[in-house]
N, C-alpha and C positions, 0 to 999 in steps of 0.2 A: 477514857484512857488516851495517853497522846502516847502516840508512836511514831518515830523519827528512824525511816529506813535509808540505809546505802545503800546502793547495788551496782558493781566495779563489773565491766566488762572486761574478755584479756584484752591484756596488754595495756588498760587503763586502771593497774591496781599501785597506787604511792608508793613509794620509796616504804622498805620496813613493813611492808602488809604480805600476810601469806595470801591474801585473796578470799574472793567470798564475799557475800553481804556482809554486812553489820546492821545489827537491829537494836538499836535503844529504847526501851520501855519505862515508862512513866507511871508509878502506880497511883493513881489516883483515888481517893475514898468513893463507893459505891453505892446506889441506892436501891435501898433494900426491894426488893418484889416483895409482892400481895397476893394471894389469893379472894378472888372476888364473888361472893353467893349471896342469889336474890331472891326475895320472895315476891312471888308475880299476883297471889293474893294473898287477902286475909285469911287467915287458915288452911296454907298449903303448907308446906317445908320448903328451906332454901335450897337451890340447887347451884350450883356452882356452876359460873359465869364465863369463867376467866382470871387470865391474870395484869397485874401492872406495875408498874413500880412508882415508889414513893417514898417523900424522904417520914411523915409520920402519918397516923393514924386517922387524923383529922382530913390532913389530903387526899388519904387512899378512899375514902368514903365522898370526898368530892368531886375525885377522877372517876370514880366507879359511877357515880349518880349520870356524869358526862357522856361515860365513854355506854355502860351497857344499860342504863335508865332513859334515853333519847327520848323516846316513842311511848313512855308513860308504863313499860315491861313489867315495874315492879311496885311495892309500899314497901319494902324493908331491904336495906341493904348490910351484910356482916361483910367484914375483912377480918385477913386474919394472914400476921407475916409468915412467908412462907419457911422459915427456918424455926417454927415453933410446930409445923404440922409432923406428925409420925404416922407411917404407914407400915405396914406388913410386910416381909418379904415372901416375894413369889415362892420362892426354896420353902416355905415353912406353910405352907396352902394345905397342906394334907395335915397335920401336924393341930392347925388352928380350925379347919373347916370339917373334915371328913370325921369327927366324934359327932357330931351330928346327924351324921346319915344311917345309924344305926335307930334312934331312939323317934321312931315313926309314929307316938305321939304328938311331936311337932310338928307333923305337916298331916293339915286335916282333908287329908285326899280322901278317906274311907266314912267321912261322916256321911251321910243320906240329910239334906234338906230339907222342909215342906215345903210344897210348891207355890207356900205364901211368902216365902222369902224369894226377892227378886235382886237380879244384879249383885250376885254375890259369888 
């Protein structure tokens, strides 16, 4: 974005000016952010990295190899633009989550183990 700023001290404002900055803005086209998730092994899930921007898809997985692959981190990298993600609003948490909390089949706190099962 180029930005072209005035700024008139008193008594240094032109003939015809009520005074005040003047700030001219330049829109320029933007490029897009990424969200960036790596898989650090074979058969783990990817976990989200970070982010970058990029103008396509090709790049955002070349910048990502660069910027969070350095040190050998990962075997799989996804991108994914960031104006394609959809998330939950906070306001709607009880609404989306807490029907759940009723149905205590789902969380097997009350099974009993045998003590041949380990790390579990």
């Amino acid at each position: 974005m180029n930005i072209q700023l005035r700024k008139f001290f008193y008594g240094d404002i032109p003939e015809g000016k009520e005074g005040g900055a003047t700030v001219v803005q330049k829109h320029e086209p933007t490029i897009p952010l990424w969200e960036v998730f790596i898989r650090s092994k074979q058969g783990l899930d990817h976990k989200h990295a970070g982010s970058l921007h990029a103008t396509d898809a090709k790049m955002a997985i070349e910048n990502a190899r660069d910027v969070y692959t350095r040190r050998m981190e990962g075997v799989s990298i996804w991108v994914v633009e960031s104006k394609y993600i959809h998330a939950s609003c906070p306001d709607d948490a009880e609404m989306l989550f807490d029907p759940a909390n009723d149905k205590v089949y789902r969380h097997p706190t009350f099974y009993d183990l045998p003590d041949e099962v380990k790390y579990m």
